[in-house]
mmCIF file of the N, C-alpha and C atoms, coordinates in Angstrom:
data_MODEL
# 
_entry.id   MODEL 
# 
loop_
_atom_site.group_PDB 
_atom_site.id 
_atom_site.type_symbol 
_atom_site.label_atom_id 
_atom_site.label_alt_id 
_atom_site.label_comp_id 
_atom_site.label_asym_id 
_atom_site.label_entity_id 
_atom_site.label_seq_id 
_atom_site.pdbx_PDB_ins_code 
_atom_site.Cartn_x 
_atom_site.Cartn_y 
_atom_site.Cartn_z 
_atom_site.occupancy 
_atom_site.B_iso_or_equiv 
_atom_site.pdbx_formal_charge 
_atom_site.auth_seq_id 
_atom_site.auth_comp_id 
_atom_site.auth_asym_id 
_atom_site.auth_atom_id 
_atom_site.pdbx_PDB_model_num 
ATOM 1   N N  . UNK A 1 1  ? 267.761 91.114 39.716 1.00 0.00 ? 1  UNK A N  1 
ATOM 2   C CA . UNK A 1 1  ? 268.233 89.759 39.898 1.00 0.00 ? 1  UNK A CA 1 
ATOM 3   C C  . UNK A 1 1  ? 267.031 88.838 40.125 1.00 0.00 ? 1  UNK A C  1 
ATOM 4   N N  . UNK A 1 2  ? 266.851 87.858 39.309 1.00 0.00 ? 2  UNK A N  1 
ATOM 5   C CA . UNK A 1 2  ? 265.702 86.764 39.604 1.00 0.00 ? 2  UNK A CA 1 
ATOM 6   C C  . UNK A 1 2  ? 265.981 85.611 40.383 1.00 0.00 ? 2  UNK A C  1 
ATOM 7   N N  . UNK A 1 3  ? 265.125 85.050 41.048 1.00 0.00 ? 3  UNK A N  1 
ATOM 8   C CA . UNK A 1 3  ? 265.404 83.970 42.266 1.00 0.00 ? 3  UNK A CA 1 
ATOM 9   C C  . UNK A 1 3  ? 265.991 83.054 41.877 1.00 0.00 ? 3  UNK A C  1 
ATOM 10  N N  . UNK A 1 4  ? 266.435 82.558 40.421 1.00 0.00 ? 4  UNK A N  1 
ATOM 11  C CA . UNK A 1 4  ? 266.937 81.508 39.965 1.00 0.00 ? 4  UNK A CA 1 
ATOM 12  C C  . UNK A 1 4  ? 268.415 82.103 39.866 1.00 0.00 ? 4  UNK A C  1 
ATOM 13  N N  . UNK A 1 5  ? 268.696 83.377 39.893 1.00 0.00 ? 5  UNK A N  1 
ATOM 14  C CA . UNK A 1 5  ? 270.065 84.179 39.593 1.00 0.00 ? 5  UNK A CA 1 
ATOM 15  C C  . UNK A 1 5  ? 270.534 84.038 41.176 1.00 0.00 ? 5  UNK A C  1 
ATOM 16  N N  . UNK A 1 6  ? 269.853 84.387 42.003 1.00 0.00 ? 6  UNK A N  1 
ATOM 17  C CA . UNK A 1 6  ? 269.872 84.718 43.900 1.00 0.00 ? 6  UNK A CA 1 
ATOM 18  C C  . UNK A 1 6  ? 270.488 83.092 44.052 1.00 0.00 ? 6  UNK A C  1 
ATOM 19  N N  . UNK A 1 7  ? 269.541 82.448 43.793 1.00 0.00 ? 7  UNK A N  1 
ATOM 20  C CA . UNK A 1 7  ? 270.075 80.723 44.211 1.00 0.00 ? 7  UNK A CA 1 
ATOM 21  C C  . UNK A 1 7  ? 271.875 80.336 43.899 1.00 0.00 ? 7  UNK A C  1 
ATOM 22  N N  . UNK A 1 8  ? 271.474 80.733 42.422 1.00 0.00 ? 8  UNK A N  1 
ATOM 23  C CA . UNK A 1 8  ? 272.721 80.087 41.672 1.00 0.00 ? 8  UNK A CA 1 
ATOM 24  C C  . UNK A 1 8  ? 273.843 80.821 42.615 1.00 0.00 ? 8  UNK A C  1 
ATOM 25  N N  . UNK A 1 9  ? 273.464 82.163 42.916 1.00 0.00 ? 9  UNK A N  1 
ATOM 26  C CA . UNK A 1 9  ? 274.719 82.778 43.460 1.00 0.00 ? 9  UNK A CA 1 
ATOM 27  C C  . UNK A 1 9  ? 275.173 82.098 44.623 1.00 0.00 ? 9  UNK A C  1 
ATOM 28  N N  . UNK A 1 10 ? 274.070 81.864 46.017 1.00 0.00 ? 10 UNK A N  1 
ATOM 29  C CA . UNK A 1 10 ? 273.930 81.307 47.329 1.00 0.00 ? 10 UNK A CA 1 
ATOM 30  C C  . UNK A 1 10 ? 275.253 79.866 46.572 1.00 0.00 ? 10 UNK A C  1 
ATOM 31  N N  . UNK A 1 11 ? 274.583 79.147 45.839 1.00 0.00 ? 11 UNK A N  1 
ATOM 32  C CA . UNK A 1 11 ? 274.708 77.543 45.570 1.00 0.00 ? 11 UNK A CA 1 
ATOM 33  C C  . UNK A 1 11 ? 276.320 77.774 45.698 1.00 0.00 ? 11 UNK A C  1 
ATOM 34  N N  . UNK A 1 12 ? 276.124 78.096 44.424 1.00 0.00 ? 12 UNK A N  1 
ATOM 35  C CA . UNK A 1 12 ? 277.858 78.369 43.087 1.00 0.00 ? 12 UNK A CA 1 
ATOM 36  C C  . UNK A 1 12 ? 277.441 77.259 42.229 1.00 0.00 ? 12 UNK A C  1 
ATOM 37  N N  . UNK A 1 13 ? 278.374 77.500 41.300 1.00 0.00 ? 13 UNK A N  1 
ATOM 38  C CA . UNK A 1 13 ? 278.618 76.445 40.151 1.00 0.00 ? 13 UNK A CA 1 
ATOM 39  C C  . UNK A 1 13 ? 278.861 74.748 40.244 1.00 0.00 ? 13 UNK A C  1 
ATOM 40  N N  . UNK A 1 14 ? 277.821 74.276 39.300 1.00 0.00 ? 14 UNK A N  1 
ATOM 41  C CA . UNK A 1 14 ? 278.010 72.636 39.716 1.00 0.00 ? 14 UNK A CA 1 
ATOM 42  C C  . UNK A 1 14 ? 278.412 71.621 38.500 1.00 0.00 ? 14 UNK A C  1 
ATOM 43  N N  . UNK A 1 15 ? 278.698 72.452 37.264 1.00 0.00 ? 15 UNK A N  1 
ATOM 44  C CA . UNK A 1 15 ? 279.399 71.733 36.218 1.00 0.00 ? 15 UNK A CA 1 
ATOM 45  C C  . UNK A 1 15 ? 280.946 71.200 36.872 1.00 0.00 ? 15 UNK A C  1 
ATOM 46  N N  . UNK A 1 16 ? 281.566 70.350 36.445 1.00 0.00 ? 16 UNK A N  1 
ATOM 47  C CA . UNK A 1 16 ? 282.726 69.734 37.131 1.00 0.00 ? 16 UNK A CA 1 
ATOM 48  C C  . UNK A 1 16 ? 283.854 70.471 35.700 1.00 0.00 ? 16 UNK A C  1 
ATOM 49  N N  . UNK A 1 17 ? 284.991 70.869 36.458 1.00 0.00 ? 17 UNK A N  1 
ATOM 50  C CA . UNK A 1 17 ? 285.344 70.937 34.918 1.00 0.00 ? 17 UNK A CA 1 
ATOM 51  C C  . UNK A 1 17 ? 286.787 70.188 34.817 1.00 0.00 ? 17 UNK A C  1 
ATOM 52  N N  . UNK A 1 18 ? 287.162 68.950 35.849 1.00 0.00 ? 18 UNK A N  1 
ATOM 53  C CA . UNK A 1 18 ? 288.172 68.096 35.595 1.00 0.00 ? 18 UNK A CA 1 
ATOM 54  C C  . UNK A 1 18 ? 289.320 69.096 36.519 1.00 0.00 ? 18 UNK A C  1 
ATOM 55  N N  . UNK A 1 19 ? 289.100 69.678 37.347 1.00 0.00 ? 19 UNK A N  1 
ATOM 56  C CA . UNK A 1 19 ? 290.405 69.782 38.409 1.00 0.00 ? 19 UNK A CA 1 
ATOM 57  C C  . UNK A 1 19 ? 289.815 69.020 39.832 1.00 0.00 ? 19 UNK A C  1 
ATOM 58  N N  . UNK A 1 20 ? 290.021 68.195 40.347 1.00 0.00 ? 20 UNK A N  1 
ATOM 59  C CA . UNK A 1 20 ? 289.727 67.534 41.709 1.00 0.00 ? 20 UNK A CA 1 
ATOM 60  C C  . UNK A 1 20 ? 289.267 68.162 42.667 1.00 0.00 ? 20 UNK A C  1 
ATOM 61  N N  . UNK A 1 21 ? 290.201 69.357 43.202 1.00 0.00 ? 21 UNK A N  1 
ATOM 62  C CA . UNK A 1 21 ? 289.846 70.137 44.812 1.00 0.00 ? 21 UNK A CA 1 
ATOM 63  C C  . UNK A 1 21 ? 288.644 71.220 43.794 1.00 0.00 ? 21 UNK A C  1 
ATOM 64  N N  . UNK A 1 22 ? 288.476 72.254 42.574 1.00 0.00 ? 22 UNK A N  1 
ATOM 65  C CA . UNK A 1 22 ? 287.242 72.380 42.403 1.00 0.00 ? 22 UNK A CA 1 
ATOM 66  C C  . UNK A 1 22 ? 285.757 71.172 42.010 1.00 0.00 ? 22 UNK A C  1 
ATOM 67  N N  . UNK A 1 23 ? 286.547 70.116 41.603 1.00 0.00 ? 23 UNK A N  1 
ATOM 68  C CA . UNK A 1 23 ? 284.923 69.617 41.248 1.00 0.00 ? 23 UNK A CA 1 
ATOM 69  C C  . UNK A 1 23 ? 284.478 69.014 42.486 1.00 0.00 ? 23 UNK A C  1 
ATOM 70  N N  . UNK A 1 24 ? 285.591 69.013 43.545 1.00 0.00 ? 24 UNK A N  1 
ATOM 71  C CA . UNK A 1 24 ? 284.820 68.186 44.873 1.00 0.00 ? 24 UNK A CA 1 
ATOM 72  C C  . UNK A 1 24 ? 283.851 69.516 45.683 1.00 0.00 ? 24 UNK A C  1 
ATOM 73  N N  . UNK A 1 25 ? 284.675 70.351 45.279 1.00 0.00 ? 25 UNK A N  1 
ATOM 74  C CA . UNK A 1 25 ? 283.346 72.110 45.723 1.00 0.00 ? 25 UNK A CA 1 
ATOM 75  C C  . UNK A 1 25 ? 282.411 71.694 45.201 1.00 0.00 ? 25 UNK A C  1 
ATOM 76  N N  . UNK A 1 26 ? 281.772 71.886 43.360 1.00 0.00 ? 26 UNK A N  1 
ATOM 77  C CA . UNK A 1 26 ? 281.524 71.741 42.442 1.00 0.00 ? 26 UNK A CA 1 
ATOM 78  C C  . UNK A 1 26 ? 279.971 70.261 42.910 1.00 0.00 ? 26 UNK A C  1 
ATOM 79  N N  . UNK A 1 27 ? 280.534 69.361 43.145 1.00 0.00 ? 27 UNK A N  1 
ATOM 80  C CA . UNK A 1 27 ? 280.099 67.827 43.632 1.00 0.00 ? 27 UNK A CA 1 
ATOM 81  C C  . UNK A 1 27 ? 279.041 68.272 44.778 1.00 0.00 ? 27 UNK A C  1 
ATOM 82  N N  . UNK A 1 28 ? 280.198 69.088 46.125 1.00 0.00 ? 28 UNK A N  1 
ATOM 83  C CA . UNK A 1 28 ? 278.878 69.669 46.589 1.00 0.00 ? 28 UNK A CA 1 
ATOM 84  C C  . UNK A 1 28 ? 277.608 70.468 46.416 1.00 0.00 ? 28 UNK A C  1 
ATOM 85  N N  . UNK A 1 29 ? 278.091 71.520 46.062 1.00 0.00 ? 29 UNK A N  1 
ATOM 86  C CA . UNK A 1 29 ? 277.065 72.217 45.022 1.00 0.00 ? 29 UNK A CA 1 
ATOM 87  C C  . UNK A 1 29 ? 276.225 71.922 44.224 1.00 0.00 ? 29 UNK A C  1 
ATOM 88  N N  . UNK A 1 30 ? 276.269 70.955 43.529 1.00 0.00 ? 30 UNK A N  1 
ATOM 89  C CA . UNK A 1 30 ? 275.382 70.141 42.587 1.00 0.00 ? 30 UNK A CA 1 
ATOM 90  C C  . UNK A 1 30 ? 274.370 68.954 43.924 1.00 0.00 ? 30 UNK A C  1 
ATOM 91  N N  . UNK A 1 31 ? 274.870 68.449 45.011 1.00 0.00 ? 31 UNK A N  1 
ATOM 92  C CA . UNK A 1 31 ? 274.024 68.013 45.497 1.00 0.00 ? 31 UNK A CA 1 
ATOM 93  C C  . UNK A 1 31 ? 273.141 68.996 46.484 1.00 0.00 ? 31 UNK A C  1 
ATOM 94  N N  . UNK A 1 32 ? 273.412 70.001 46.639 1.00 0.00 ? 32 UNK A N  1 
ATOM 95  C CA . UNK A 1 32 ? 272.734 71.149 47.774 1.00 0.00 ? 32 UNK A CA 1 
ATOM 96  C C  . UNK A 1 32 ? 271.599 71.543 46.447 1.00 0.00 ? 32 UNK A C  1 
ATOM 97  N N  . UNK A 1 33 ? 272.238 71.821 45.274 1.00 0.00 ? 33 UNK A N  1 
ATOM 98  C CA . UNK A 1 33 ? 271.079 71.866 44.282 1.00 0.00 ? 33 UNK A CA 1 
ATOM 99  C C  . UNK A 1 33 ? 270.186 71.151 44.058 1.00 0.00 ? 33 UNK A C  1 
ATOM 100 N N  . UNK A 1 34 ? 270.250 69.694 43.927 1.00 0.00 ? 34 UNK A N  1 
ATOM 101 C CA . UNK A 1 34 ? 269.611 68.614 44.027 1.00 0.00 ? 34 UNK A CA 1 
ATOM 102 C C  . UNK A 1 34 ? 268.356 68.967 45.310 1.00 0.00 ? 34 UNK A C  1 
ATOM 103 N N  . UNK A 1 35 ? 269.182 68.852 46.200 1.00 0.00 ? 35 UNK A N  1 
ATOM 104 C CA . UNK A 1 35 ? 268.163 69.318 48.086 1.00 0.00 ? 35 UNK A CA 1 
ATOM 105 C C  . UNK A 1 35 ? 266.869 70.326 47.366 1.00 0.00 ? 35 UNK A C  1 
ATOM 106 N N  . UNK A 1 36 ? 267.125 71.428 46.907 1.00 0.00 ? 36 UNK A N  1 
ATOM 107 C CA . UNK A 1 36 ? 266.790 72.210 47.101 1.00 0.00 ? 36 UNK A CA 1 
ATOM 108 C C  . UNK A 1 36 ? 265.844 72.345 46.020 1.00 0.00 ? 36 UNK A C  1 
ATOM 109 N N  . UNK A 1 37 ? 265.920 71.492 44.646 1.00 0.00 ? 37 UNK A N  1 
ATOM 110 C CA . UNK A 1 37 ? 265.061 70.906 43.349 1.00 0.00 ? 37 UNK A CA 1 
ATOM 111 C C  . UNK A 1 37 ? 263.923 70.053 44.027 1.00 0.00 ? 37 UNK A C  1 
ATOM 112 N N  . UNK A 1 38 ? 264.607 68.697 44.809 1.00 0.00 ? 38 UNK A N  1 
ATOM 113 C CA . UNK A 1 38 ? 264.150 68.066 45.767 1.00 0.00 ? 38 UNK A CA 1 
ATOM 114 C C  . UNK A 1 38 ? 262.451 68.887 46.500 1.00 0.00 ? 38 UNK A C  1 
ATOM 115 N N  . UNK A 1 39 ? 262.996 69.777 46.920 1.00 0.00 ? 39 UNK A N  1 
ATOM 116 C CA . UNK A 1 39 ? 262.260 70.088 48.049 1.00 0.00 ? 39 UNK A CA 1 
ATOM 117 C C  . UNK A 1 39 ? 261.027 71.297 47.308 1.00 0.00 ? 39 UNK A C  1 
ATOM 118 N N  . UNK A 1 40 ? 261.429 71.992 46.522 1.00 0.00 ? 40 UNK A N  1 
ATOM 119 C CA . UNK A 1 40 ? 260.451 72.668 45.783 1.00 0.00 ? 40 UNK A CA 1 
ATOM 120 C C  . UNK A 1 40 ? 259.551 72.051 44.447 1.00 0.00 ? 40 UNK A C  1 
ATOM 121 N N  . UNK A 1 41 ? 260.058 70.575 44.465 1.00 0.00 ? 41 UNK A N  1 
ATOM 122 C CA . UNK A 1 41 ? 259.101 69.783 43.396 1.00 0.00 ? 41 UNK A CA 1 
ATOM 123 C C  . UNK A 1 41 ? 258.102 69.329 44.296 1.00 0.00 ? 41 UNK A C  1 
ATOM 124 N N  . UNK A 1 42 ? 258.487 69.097 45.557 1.00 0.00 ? 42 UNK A N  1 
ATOM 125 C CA . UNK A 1 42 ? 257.218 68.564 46.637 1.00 0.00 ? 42 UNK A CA 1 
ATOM 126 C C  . UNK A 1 42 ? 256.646 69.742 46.910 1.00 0.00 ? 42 UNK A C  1 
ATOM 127 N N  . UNK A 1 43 ? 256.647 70.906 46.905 1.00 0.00 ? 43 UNK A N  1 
ATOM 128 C CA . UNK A 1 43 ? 255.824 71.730 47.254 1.00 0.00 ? 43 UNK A CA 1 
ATOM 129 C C  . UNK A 1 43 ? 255.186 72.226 45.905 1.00 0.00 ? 43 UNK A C  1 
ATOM 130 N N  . UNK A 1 44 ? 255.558 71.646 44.494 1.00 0.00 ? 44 UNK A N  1 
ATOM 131 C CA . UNK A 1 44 ? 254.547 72.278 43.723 1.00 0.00 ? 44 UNK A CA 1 
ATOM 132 C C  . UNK A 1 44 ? 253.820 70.674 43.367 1.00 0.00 ? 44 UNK A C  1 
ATOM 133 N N  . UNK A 1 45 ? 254.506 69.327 43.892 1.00 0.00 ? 45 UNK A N  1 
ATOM 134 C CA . UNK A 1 45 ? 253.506 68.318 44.235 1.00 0.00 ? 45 UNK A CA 1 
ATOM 135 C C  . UNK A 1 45 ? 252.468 68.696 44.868 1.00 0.00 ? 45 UNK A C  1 
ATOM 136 N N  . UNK A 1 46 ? 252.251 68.836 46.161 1.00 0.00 ? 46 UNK A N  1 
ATOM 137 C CA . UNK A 1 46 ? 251.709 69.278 46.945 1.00 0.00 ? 46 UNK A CA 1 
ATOM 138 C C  . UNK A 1 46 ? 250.279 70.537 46.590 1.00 0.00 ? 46 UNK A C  1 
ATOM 139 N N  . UNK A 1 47 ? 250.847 71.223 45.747 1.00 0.00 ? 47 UNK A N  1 
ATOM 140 C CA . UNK A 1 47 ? 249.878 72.184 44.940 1.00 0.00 ? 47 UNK A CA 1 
ATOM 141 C C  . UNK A 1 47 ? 249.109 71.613 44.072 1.00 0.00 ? 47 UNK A C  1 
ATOM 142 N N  . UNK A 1 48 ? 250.137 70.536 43.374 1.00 0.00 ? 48 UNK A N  1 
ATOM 143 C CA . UNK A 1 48 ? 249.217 69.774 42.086 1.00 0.00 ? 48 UNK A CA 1 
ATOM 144 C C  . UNK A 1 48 ? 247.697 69.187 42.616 1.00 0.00 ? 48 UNK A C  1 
ATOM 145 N N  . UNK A 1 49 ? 247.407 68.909 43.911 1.00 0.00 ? 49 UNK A N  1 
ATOM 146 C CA . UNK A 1 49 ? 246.446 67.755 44.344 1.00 0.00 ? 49 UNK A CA 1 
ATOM 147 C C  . UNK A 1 49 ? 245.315 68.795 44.667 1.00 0.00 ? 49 UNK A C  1 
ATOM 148 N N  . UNK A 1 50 ? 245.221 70.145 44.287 1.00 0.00 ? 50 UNK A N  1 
ATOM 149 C CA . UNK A 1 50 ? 244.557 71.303 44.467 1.00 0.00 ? 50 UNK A CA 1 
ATOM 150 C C  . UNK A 1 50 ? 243.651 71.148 42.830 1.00 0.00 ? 50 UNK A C  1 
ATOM 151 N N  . UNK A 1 51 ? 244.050 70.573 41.789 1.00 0.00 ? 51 UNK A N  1 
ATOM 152 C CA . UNK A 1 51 ? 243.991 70.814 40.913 1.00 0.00 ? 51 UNK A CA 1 
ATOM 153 C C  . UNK A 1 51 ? 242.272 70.282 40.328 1.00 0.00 ? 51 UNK A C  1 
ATOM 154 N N  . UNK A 1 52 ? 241.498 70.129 41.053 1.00 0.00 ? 52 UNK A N  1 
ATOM 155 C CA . UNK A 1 52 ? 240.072 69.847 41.030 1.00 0.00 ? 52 UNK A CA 1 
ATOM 156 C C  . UNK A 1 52 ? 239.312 70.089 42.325 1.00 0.00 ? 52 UNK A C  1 
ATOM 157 N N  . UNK A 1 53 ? 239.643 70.944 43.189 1.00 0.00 ? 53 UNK A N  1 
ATOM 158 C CA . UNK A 1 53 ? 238.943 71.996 44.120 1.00 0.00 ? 53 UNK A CA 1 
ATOM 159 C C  . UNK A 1 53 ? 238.038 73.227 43.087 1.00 0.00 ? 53 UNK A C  1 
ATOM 160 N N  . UNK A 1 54 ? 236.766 73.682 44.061 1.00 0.00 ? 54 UNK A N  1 
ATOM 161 C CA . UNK A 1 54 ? 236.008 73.730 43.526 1.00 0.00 ? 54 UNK A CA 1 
ATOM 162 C C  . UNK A 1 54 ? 236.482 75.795 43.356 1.00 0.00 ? 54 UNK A C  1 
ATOM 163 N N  . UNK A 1 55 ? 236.897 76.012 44.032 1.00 0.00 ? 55 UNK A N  1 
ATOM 164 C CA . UNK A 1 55 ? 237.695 77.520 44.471 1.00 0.00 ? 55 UNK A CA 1 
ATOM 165 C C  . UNK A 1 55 ? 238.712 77.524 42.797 1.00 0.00 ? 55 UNK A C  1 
ATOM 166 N N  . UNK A 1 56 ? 238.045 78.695 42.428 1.00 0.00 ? 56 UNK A N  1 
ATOM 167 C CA . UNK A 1 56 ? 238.580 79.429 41.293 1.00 0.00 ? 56 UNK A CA 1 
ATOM 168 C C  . UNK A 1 56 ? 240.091 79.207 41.211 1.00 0.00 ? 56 UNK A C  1 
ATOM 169 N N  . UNK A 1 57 ? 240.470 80.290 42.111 1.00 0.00 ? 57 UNK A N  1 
ATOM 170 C CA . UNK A 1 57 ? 242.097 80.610 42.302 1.00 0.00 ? 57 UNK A CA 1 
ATOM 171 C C  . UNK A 1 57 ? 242.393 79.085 42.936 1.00 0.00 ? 57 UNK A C  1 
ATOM 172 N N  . UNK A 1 58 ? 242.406 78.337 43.544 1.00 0.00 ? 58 UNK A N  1 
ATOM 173 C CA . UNK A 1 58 ? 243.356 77.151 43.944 1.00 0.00 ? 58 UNK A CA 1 
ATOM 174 C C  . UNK A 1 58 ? 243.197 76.438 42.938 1.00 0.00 ? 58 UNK A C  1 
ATOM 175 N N  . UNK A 1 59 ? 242.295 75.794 41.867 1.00 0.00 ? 59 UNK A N  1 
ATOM 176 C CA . UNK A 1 59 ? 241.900 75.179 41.449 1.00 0.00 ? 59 UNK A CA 1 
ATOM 177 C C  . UNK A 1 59 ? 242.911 75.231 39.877 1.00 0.00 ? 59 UNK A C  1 
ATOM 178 N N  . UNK A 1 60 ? 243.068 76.896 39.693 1.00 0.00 ? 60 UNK A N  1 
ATOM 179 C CA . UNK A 1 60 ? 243.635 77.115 38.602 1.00 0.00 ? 60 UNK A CA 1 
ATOM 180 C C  . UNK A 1 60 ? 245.740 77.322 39.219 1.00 0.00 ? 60 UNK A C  1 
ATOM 181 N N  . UNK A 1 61 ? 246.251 76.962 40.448 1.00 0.00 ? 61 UNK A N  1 
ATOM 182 C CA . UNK A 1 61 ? 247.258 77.048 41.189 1.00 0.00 ? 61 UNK A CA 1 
ATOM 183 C C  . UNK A 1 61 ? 247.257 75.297 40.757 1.00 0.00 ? 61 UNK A C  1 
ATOM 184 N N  . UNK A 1 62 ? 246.751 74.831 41.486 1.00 0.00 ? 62 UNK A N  1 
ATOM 185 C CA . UNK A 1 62 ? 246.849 73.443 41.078 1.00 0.00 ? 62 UNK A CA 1 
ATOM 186 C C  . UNK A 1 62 ? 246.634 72.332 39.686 1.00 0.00 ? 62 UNK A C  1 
ATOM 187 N N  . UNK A 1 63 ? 246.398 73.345 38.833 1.00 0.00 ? 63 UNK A N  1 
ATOM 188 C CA . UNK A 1 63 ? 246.543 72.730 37.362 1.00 0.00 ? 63 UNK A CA 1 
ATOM 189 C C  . UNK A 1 63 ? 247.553 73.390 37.067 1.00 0.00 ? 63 UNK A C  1 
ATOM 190 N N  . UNK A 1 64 ? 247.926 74.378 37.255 1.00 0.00 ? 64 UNK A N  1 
ATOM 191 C CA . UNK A 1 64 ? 249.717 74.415 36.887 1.00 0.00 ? 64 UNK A CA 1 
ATOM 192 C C  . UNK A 1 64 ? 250.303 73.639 37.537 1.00 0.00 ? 64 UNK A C  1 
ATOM 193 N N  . UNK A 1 65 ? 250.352 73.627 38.357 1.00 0.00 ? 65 UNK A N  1 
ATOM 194 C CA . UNK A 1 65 ? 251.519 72.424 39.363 1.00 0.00 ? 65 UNK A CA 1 
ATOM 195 C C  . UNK A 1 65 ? 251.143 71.352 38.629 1.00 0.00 ? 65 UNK A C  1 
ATOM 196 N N  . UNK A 1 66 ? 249.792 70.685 38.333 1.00 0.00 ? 66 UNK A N  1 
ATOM 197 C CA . UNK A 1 66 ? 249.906 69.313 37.857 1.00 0.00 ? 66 UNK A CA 1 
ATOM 198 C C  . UNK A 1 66 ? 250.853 69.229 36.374 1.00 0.00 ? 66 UNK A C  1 
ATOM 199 N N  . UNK A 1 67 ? 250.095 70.236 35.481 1.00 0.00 ? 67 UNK A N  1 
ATOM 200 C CA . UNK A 1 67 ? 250.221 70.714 34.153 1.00 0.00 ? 67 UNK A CA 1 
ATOM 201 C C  . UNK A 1 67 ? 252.282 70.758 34.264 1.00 0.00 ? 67 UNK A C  1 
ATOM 202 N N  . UNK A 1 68 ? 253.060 71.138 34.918 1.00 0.00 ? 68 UNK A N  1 
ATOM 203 C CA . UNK A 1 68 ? 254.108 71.608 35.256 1.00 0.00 ? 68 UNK A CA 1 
ATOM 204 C C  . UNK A 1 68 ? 254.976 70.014 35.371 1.00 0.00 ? 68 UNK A C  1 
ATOM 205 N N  . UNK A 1 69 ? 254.437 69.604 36.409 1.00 0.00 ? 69 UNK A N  1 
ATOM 206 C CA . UNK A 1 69 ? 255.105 68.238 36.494 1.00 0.00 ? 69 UNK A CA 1 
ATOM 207 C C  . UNK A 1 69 ? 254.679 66.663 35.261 1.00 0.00 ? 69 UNK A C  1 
ATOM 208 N N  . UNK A 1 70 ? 253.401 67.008 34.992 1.00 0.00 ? 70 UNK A N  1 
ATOM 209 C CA . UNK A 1 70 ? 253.567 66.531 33.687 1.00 0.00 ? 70 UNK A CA 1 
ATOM 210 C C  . UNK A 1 70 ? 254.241 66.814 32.820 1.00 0.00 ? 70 UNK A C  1 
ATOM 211 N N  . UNK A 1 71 ? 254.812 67.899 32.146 1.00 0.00 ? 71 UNK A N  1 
ATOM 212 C CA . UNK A 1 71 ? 255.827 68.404 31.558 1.00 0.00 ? 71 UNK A CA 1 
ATOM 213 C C  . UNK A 1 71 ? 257.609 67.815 31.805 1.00 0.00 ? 71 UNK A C  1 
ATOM 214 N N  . UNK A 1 72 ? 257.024 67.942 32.896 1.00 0.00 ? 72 UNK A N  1 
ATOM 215 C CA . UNK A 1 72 ? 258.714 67.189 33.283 1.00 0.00 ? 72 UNK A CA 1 
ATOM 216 C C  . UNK A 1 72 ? 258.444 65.578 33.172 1.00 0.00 ? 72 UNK A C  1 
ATOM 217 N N  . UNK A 1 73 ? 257.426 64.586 33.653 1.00 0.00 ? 73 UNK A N  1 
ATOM 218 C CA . UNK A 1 73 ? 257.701 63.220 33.201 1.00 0.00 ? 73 UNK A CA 1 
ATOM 219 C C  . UNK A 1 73 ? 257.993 63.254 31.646 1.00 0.00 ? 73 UNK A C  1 
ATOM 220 N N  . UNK A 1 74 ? 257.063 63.838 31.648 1.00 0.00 ? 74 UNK A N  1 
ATOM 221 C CA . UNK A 1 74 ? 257.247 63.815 29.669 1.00 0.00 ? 74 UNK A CA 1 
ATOM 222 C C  . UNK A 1 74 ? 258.462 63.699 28.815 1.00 0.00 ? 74 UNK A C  1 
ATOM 223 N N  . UNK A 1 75 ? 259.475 64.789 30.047 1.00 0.00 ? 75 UNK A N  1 
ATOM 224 C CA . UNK A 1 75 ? 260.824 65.071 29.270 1.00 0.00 ? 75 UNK A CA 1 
ATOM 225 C C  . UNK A 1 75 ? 261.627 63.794 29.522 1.00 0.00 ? 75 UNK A C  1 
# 
């Protein structure tokens, strides 16, 4: 099981699919997902500013994080 499989399970499902008492579950779920997108984009923020340290290994940690979130403005 991969950590993105572990989450989804913790979360549950956040597509709505047009019954009320599930999409208001559903509603929550999608914002605890949000929290939790939220909170691990600041910690690979946080990595990105590593990304011209002079240290081998951080240096190459923090050009993925930058490299990573450029990818996503992009999209």
């Amino acid at each position: 099981m991969t950590n993105y499989d572990v989450i989804k399970k913790l979360i549950g499902p956040i597509q709505p699919i047009g019954e009320s008492n599930t999409d208001e579950i559903r509603y929550k779920n999608l914002q605890e997902t949000i929290l939790v997108v939220d909170k691990l984009l600041a910690d690979i923020w946080n990595v990105s500013g590593d990304s011209e340290r002079v240290e081998a290994s951080i240096k190459k940690a923090g050009k993925t994080a930058k490299q990573f979130l450029q990818d996503i403005k992009d999209l």
